[in-house]
C-alpha positions in Angstrom: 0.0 0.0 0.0 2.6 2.1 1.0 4.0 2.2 -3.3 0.3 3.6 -3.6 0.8 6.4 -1.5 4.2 7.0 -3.6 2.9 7.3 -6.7 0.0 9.1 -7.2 1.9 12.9 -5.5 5.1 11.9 -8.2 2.7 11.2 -11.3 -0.4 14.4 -10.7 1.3 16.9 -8.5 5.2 16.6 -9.2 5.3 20.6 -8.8 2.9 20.9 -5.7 4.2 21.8 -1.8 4.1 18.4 -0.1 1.0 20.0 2.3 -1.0 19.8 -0.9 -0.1 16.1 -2.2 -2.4 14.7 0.4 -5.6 15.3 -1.2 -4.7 13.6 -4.7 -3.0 10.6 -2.9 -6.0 9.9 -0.8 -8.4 10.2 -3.6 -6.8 7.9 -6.2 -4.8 5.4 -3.4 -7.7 2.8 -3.8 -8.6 3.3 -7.6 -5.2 2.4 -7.9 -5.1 -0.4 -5.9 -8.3 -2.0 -7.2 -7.4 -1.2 -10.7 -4.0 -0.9 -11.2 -2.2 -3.1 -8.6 -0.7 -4.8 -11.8 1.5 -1.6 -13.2 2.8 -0.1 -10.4 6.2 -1.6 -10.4 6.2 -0.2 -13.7 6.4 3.9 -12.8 4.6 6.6 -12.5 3.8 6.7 -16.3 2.5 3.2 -16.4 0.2 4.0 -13.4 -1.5 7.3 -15.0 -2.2 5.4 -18.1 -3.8 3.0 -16.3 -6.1 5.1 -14.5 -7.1 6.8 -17.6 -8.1 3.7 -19.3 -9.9 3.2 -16.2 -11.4 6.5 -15.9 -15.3 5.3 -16.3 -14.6 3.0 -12.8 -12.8 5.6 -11.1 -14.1 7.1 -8.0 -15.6 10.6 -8.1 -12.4 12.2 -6.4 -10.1 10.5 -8.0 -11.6 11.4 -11.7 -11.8 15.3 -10.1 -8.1 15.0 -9.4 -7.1 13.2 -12.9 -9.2 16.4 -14.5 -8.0 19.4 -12.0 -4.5 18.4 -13.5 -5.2 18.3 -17.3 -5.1 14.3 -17.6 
């Protein structure tokens, strides 16, 4: 769980202050868990794509987060 957590601030908010990574990472965390467990030894890039090809399953924040940062 903990690669989760990693992820998601590197991939949608590389150039946020680490006070404002929280939001994103708690709103994707499970969406990639349930969807992407598969890819995430693969990098950051690997994981985004993922959760845009799972975009119709994502949860409402997640999706809001994916969109807030042009993806």
């Amino acid at each position: 769980m903990s690669r989760i957590l990693v992820v998601i601030p590197l991939v949608l908010m590389a150039s946020a202050a680490s006070a404002q990574q929280q939001p994103g990472q708690d709103a994707c965390a499970r969406d990639v868990s349930r969807h992407c467990r598969a890819v995430m030894g693969n990098g950051d890039q690997a994981v985004l794509a993922c959760l845009k090809e799972h975009r119709a399953k994502l949860s409402k924040a997640c999706e809001k987060v994916l969109t807030e940062h042009g993806q």
